[in-house]
LOVO-641265 format. One record per residue (C-alpha): z, x, y negated; residue in three letters. Coordinates in steps of 0.001 Angstrom, whole numbers, plus 500000, padded with zeros to 6 digits. Example, Ala and Ser with C-alpha at 12.3 -4.5 7.8 and 13.67 -1.06 7.14 Angstrom:
<recs>
REC       pz       px       py   residuo
REC   507800   512300   504500       ALA
REC   507140   513670   501060       SER
</recs>
This chain:
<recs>
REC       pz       px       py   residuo
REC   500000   500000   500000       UNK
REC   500245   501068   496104       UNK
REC   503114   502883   495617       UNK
REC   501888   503342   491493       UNK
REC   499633   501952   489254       UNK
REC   498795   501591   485203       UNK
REC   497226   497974   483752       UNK
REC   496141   498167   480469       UNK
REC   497974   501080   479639       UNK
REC   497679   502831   476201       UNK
REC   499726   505365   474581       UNK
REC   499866   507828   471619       UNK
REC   502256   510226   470498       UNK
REC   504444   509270   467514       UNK
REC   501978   510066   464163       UNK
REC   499520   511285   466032       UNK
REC   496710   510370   467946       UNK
REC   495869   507932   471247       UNK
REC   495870   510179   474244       UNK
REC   495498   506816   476400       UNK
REC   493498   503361   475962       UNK
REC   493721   500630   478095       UNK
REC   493921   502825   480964       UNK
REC   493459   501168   484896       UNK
REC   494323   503228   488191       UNK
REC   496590   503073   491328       UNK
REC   498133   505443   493532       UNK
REC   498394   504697   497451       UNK
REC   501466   505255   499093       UNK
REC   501355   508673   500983       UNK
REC   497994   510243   499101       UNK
REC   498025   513619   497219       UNK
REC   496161   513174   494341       UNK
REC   494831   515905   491699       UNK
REC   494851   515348   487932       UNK
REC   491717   516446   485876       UNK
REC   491113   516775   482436       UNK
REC   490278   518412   479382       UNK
REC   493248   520228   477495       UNK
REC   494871   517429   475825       UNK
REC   493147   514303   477510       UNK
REC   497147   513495   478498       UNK
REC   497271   515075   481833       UNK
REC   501053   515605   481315       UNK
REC   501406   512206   479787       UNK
REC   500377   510515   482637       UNK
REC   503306   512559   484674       UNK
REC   505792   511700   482146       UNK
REC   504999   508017   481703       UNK
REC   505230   507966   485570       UNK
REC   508655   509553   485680       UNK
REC   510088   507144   482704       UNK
REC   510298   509878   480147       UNK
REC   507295   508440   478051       UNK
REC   507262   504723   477528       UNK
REC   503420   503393   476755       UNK
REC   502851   501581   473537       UNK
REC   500946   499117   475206       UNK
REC   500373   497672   479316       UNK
REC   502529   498054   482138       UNK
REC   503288   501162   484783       UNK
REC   504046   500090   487911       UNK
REC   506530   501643   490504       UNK
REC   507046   500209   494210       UNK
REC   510942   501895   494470       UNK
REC   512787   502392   497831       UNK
REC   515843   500747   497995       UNK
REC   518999   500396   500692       UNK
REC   518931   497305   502712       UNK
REC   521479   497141   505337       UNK
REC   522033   500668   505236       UNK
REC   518205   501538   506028       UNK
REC   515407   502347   503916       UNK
REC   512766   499839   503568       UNK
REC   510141   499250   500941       UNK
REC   510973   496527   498392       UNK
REC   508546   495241   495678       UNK
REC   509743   496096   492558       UNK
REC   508276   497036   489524       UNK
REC   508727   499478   486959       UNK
REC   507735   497865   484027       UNK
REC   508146   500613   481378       UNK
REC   507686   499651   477701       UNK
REC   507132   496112   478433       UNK
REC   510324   493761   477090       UNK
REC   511583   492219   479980       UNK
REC   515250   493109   479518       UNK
REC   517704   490087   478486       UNK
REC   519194   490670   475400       UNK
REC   522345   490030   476334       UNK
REC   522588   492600   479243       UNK
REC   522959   496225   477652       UNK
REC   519633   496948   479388       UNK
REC   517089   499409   476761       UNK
REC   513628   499477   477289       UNK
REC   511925   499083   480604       UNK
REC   513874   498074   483634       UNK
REC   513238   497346   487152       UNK
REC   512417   494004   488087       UNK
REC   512746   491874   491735       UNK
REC   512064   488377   493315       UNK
REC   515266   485841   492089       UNK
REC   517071   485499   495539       UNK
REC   518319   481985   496761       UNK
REC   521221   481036   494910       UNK
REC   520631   483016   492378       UNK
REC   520299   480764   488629       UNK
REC   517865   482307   486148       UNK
REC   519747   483566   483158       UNK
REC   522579   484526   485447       UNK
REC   524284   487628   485430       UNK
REC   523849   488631   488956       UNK
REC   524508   492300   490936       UNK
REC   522410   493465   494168       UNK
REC   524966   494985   496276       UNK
REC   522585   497636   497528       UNK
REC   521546   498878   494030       UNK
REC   524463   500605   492902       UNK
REC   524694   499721   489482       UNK
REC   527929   498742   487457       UNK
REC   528010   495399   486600       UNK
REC   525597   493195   486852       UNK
REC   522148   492143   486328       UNK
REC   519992   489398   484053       UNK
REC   517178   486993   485270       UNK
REC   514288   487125   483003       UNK
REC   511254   484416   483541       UNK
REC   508824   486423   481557       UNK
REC   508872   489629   483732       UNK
REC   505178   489663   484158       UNK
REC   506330   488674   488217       UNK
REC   505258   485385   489793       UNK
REC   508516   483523   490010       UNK
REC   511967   484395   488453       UNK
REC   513378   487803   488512       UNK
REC   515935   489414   488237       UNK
REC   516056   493114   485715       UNK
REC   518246   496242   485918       UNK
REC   517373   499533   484084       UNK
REC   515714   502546   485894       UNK
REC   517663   505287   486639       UNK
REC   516133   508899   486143       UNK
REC   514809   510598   489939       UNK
REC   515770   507286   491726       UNK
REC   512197   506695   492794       UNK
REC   509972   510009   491139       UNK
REC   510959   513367   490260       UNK
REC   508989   515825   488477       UNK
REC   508620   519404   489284       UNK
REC   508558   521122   485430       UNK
REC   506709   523727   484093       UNK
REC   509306   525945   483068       UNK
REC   513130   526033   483395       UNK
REC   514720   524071   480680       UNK
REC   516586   525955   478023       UNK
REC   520092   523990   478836       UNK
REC   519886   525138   482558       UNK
REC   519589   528392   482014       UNK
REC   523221   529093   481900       UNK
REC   524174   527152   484696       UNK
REC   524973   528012   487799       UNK
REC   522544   526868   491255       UNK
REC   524864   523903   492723       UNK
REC   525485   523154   488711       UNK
REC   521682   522406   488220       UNK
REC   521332   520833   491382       UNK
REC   524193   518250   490037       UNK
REC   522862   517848   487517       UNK
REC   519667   515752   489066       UNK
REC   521899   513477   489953       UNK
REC   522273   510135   487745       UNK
REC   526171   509674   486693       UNK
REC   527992   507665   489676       UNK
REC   525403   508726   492416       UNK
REC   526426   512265   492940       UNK
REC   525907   513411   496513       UNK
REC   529917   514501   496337       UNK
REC   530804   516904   499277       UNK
REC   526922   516309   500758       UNK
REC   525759   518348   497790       UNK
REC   526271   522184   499555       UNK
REC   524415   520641   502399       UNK
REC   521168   518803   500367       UNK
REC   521269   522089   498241       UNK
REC   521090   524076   501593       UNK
REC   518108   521906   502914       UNK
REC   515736   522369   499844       UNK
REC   515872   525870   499014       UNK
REC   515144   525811   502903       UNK
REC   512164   523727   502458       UNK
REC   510779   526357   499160       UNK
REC   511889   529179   500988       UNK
REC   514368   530753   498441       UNK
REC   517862   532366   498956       UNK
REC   519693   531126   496024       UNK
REC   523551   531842   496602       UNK
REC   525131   528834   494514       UNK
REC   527347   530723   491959       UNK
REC   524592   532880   491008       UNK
REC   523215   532072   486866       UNK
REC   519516   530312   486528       UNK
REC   518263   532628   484113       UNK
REC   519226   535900   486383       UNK
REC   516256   534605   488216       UNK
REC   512660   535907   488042       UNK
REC   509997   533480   487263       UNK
REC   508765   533191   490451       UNK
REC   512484   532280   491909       UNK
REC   512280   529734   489114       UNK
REC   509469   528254   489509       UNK
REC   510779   527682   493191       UNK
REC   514052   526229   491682       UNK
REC   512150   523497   489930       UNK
REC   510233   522534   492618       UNK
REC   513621   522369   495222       UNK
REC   515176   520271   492007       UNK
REC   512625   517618   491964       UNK
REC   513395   517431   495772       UNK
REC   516763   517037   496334       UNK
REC   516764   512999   495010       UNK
REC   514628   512322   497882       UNK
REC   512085   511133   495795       UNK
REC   508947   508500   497202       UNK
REC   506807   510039   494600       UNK
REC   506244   513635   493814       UNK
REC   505354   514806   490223       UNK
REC   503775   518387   490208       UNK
REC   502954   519928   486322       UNK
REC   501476   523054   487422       UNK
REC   503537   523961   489869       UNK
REC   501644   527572   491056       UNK
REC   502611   528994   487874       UNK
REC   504843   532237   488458       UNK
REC   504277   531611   492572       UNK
REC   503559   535088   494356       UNK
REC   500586   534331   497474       UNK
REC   503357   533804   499509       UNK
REC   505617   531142   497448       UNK
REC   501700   529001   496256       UNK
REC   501076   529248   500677       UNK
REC   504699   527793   501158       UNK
REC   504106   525025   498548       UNK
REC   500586   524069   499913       UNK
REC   502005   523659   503242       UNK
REC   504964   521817   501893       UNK
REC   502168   519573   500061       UNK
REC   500448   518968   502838       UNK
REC   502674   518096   505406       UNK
REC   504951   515899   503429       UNK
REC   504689   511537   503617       UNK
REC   505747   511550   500218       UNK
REC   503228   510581   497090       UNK
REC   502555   513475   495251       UNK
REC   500406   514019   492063       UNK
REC   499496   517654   491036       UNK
REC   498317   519115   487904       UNK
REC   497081   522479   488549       UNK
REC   494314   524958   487461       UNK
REC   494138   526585   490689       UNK
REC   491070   524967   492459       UNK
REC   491516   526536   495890       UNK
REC   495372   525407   496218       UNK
REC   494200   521773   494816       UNK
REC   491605   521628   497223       UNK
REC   493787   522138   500279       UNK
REC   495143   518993   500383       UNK
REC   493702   516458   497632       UNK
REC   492459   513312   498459       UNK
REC   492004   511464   495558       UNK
REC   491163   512327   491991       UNK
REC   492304   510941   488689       UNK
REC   489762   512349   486067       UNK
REC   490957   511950   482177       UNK
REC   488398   511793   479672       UNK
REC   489937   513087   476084       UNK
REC   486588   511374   474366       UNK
REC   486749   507767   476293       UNK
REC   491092   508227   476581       UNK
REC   489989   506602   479983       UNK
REC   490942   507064   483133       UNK
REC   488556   507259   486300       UNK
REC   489523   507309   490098       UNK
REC   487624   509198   492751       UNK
REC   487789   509552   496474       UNK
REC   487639   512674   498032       UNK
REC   488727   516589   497751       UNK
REC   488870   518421   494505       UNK
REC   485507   520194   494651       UNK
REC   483565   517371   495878       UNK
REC   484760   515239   492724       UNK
REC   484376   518181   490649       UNK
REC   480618   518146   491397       UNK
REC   480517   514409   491389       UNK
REC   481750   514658   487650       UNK
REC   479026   517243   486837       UNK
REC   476178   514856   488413       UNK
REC   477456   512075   486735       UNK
REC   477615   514130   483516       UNK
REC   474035   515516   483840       UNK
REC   472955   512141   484284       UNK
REC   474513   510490   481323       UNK
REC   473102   513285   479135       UNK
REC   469522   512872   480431       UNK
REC   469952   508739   479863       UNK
REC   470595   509664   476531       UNK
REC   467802   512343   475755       UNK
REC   465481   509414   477528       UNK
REC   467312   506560   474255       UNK
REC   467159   509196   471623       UNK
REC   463415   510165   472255       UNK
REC   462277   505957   472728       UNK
REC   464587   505551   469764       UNK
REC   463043   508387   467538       UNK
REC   459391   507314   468748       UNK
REC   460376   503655   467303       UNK
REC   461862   504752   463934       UNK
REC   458520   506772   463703       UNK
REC   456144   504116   464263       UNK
REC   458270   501878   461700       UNK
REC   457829   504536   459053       UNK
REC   453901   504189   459662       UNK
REC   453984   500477   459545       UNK
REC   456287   500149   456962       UNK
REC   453791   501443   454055       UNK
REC   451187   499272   455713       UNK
REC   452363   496036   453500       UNK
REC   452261   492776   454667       UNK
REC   453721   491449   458476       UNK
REC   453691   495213   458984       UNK
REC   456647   495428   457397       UNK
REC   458185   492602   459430       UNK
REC   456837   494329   462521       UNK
REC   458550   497868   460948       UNK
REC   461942   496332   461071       UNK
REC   462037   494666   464212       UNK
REC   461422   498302   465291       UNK
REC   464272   499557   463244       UNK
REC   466407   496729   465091       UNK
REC   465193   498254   468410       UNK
REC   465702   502059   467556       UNK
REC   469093   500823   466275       UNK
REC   469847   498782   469661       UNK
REC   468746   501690   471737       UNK
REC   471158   503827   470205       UNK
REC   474004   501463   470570       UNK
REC   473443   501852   474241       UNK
REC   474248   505452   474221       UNK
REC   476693   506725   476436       UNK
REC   479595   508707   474941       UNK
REC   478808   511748   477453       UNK
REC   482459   513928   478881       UNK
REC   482710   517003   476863       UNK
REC   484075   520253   478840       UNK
REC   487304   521863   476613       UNK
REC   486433   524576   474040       UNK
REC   486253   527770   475952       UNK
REC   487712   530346   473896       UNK
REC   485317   532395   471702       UNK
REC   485299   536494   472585       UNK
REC   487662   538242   470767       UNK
REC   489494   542023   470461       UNK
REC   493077   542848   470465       UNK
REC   492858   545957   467663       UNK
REC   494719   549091   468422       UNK
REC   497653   550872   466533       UNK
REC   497572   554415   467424       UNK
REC   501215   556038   467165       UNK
REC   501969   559022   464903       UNK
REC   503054   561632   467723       UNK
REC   499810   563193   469851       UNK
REC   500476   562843   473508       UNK
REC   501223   559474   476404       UNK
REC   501808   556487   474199       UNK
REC   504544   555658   476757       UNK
REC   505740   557508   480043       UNK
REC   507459   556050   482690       UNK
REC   510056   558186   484954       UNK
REC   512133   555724   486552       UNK
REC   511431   551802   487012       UNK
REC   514789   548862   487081       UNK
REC   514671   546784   490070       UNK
REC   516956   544162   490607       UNK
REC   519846   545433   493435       UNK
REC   519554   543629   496811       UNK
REC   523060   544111   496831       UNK
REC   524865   543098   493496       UNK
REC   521817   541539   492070       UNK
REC   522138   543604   488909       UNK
REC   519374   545784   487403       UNK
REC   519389   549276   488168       UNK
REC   516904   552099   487383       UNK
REC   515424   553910   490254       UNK
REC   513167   557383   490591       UNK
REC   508981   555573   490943       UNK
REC   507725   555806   494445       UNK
REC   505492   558581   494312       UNK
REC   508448   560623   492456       UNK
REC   506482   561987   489622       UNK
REC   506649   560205   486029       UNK
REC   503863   558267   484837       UNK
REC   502479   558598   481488       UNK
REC   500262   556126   479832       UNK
REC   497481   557076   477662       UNK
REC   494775   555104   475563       UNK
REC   492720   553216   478089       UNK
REC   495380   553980   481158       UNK
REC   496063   549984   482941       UNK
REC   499182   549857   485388       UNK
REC   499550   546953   487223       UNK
REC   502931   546051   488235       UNK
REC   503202   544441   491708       UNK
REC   506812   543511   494036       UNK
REC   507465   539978   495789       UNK
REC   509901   537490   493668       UNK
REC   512929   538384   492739       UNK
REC   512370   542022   492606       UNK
REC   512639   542149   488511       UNK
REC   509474   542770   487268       UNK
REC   509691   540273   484513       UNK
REC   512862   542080   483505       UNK
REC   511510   544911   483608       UNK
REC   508896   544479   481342       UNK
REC   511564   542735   479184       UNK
REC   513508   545870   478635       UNK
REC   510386   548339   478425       UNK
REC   509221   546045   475825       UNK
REC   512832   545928   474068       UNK
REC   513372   549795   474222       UNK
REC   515850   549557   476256       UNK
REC   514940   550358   479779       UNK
REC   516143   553490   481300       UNK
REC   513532   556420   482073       UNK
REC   511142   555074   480007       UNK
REC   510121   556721   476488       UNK
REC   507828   555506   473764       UNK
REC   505802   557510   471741       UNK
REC   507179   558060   467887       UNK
REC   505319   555322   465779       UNK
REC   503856   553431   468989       UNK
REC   504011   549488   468509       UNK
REC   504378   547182   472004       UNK
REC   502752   543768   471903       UNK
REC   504203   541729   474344       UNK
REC   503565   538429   476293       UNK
REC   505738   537043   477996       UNK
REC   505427   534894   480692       UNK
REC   507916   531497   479967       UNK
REC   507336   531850   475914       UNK
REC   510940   532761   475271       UNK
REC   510487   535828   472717       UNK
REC   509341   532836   470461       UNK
REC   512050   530616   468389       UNK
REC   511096   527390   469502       UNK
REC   512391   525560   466743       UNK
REC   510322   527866   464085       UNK
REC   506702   526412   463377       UNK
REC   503743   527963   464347       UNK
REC   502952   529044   460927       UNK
REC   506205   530725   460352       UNK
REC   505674   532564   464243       UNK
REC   502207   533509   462864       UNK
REC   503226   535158   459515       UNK
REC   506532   537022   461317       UNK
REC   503851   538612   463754       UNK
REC   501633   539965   460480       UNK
REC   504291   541104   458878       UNK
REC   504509   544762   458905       UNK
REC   500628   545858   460033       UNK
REC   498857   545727   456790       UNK
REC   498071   543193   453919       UNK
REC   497169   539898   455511       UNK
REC   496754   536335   453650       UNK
REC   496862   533249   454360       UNK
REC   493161   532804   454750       UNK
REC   493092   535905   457448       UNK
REC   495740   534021   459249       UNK
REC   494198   530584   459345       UNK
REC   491153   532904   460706       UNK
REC   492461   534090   463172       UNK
REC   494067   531137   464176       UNK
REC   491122   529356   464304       UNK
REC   490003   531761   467000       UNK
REC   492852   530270   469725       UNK
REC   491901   526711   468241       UNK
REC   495320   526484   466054       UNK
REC   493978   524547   463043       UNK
REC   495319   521969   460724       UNK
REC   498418   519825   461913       UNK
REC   499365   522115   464068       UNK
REC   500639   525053   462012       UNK
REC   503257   522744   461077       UNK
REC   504024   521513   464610       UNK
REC   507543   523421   466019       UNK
REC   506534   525995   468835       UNK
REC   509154   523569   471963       UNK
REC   506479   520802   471143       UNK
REC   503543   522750   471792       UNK
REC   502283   521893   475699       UNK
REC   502245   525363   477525       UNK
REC   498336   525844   477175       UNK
REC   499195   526033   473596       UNK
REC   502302   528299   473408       UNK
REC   500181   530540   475577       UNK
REC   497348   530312   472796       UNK
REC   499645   530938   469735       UNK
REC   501081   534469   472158       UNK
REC   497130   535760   472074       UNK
REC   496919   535282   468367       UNK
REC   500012   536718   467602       UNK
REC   499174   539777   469990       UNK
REC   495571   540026   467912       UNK
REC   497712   540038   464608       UNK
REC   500147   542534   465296       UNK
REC   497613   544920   466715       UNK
REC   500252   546444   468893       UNK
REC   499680   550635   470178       UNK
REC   500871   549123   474026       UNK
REC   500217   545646   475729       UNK
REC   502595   544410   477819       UNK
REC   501875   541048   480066       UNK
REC   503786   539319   482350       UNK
REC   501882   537112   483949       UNK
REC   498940   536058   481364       UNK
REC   496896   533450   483173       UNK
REC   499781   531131   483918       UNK
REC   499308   528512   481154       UNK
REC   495600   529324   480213       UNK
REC   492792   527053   480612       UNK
REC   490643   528355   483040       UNK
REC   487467   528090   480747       UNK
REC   489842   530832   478494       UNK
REC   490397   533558   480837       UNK
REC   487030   535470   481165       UNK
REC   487394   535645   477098       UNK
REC   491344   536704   477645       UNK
REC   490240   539538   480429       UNK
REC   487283   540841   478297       UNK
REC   489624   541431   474932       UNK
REC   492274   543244   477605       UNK
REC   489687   545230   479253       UNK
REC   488139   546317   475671       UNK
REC   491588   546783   474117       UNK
REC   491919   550328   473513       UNK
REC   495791   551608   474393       UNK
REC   497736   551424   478102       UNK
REC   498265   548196   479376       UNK
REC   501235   547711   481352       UNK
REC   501241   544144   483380       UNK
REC   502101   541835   486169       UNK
REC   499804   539103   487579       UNK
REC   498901   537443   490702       UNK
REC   495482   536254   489686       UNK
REC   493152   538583   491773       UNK
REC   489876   537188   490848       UNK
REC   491225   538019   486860       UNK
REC   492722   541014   487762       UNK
REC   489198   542077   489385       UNK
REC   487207   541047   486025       UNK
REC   489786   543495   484253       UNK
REC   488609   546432   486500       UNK
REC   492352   547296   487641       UNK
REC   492093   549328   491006       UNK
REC   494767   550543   493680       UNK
REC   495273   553228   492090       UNK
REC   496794   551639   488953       UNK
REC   499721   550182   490722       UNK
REC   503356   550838   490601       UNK
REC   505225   548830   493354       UNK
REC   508830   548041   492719       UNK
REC   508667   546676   496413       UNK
REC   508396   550409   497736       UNK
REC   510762   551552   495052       UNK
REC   513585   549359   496587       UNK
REC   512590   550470   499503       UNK
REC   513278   553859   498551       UNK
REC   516655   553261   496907       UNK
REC   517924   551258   499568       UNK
REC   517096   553680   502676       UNK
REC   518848   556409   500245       UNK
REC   521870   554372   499674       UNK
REC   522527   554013   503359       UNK
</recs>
């Protein structure tokens, strides 16, 4: 059966503009289905209006909910009919609220309770539901029925402990009590990830994070399965464990992703956003075979319209002969207007592919002193044993120095440190490794966090000009321009930016700080994939060391790094820890 659906849904942001219009789909119970559209079509929107977090401005989203009967789990039809005002105003209820059949006995109007709901109190009978028959309303509660695996680990979690986030999924009055060690237990099991539960969230790397979120959205048992880009940070091994995980699970799950080989694993249905139309279309079948259907459909709405422009060009010129003609010419000349006009009407408003980002350089800063712009003697890894960082003698025991035009590519499975790593190199402050007098690092980093995210853009994009030379406002907007920040946006703070766009703003502030080092962690993460041959051409042409960490292979191949460019902080454990024993 339909375990989601939209009807008539539209939606826009507060002040800004509609992402959805009277949008139709449904979701079958049990079916993995991929998310496609351009960047900012409302890919995420569509997550967050499923999990309750976004309420549409117009239509209803629909949620069949499990529920307790008897102390088993069946399937009951309720709705979640988010945004619509079906809550009595009288019962304390906000918003959208969760709506079932009025059971015999029951009075409409009535406060009334379902003893297998949980709730405090009672509930309030409300004719107008949108259900056949009376109903009776209660409010959703947050990861009863979806859960949604973020993007990146919110700041308030940070500093909490493991079993403190994992609580904290849990609504008030349904906590799992002494059951939570166990359910905690169960999921890091099922995302394969040792997480001891007094250990802090942000000691984490971002691949142990990224495993974190997904175990989170998991441990309310949910019936449907929100994935936002959920290979982002995932070494080969942690992407194979969640495409298994994927595919072998009865649960609903709908995945946003840019990786087209993990999407086509195990997608059976497509929902395709159009950012032009704000529409919604529904396919059957596996990502690339609706990925080509798209491109058919799109060469063959371009070619209907080259067919109306041309028979609608050929009529306008014919008008303009009869027109000076005089007489029932001229009668004849605008019927033929009418027609041109008509034909044009019919034209379809053809799917546009995102902007791909335009080439561009990342200018050099050469530092004062001749000589490496960095060396590298020793490299932290996190301890196996204490879990703290300590600095250990590189693999191949000789220091590494870093000239212009040197790349080292930073590999070692999750957990190992890496991003830390690059954290301190790029901080100064990471043992056996010295920096060249006058030598500038640009850094990205990988979750956005070197950014204040309550500052605006413009104010992040004047703090990372300040100090190179004499740049104005127009150079700025210029740049800008080049990562498609424009208008509004400068004045937009950096938390509401979607990750695409954070990612964006880190290029251009890279290009105008014109660093002497790069460092990346992890660079392809939140880009559109249209973006990255322009991103790996500006790092391959960029003149000074690059120092970085990715697991994209097929961009790490168009940047030319080799074997030989590697330093593995896998074999430097190694190392440490057969020495220690």
């Amino acid at each position: 059966g339909v375990v989601a659906s939209f009807k008539n849904v539209s939606f826009a942001y507060s002040g800004g503009k509609e992402i959805l219009e009277d949008v139709n789909f449904s979701v079958r119970d049990g079916s993995k289905v991929t998310i496609m559209g351009q960047n900012g079509a409302g890919k995420s929107s569509i997550i967050k209006l499923l999990a309750g977090n976004l309420h549409p401005d117009g239509g209803v989203v629909n949620i069949k909910i499990r529920q307790m009967r008897n102390g088993n789990n069946s399937d009951s039809e309720f709705c979640v009919l988010l945004g619509s005002t079906v809550a009595w105003a009288s019962s304390g209820l906000k918003g959208g609220c969760v709506a079932r059949a009025l059971q015999l006995g029951e009075t409409p109007g009535e406060t009334v309770a379902w003893p297998s709901s949980g709730l405090k109190g009672g509930c309030v009978a409300w004719p107008s539901s949108g259900l056949k028959g009376e109903c009776v309303a209660r409010a959703l509660q947050p990861g009863e029925t979806v859960a949604v695996a973020k993007q990146t680990m919110p700041l308030e979690c940070r500093d909490m402990t493991v079993e403190q986030y994992f609580a904290s999924q849990f609504r008030d009055g349904d906590s799992p009590g002494v059951r939570l060690p166990s359910l905690i237990a169960g999921v890091l099991r099922d995302v394969d990830l040792v997480a001891p539960s007094h250990r802090v969230i942000k000691s984490f790397s971002g691949g142990q994070q990224a495993r974190l979120l997904l175990a989170a959205a998991l441990i309310t048992d949910p019936t449907v399965l929100l994935l936002d880009e959920p290979t982002n940070n995932l070494d080969r091994d942690g992407i194979e464990s969640l495409r298994w995980l994927i595919m072998s699970t009865e649960k609903t799950c709908l995945v946003i992703s840019h990786d087209e080989d993990f999407l086509n694993s195990f997608t059976d249905s497509v929902l395709y956003l159009d950012i032009f139309s704000k529409a919604v279309e529904a396919y059957n079948g596996d990502y690339l075979f609706v990925k080509k259907e798209i491109e058919k459909r799109m060469q063959r709405e371009n070619a209907a319209n080259m067919r109306l422009k041309k028979a609608a060009q050929a009529k306008k010129d014919q008008a303009g002969v009869f027109a000076h003609k005089g007489g029932g010419m001229r009668k004849q000349a605008k019927k033929m207007r009418e027609a041109a006009d008509g034909m044009m009407d019919q034209l379809v408003d053809v799917r546009k592919e995102d902007e791909a980002l335009r080439r561009f350089s990342l200018p050099f800063t050469p530092a004062r002193a001749k000589g490496p712009l960095m060396t590298i003697d020793k490299v932290s890894i996190r301890s196996p044993h204490t879990g703290d960082m300590v600095a250990v003698k590189l693999p191949s025991g000789r220091a590494v120095p870093l000239h212009k035009g040197d790349r080292l590519h930073v590999v070692g499975p999750n957990g190992i440190g890496k991003t830390t790593f690059l954290e301190l190199v790029a901080k100064g402050e990471a043992e056996g490794v010295a920096v060249a007098e006058g030598a500038k690092i640009g850094y990205y980093r990988q979750d956005f966090h070197n950014f204040d995210f309550s500052a605006t853009v413009w104010a992040c994009l004047q703090n990372a000009a300040k100090g190179v030379r004499v740049v104005n406002e127009q150079e700025i907007r210029k740049t800008a321009a080049l990562f498609m920040l424009r208008g509004p946006m400068f004045f937009q703070q950096v938390g509401t930016l979607s990750e695409g766009q954070k990612a964006l703003l880190s290029l251009c502030c890279l290009m105008l700080e014109q660093p002497s080092v790069l460092i990346l962690d992890e660079p392809t993460n939140h880009v559109n994939f249209r973006h990255l041959p322009s991103v790996a051409d500006a790092v391959k042409r960029f003149e000074g060391p690059v120092i970085l960490v990715s697991h994209n292979e097929h961009w790490m191949a168009e940047i030319a790094i080799d074997h030989n460019d590697t330093l593995d902080m896998g074999q430097a454990r190694a190392q440490f820890t057969k020495a220690a024993c």
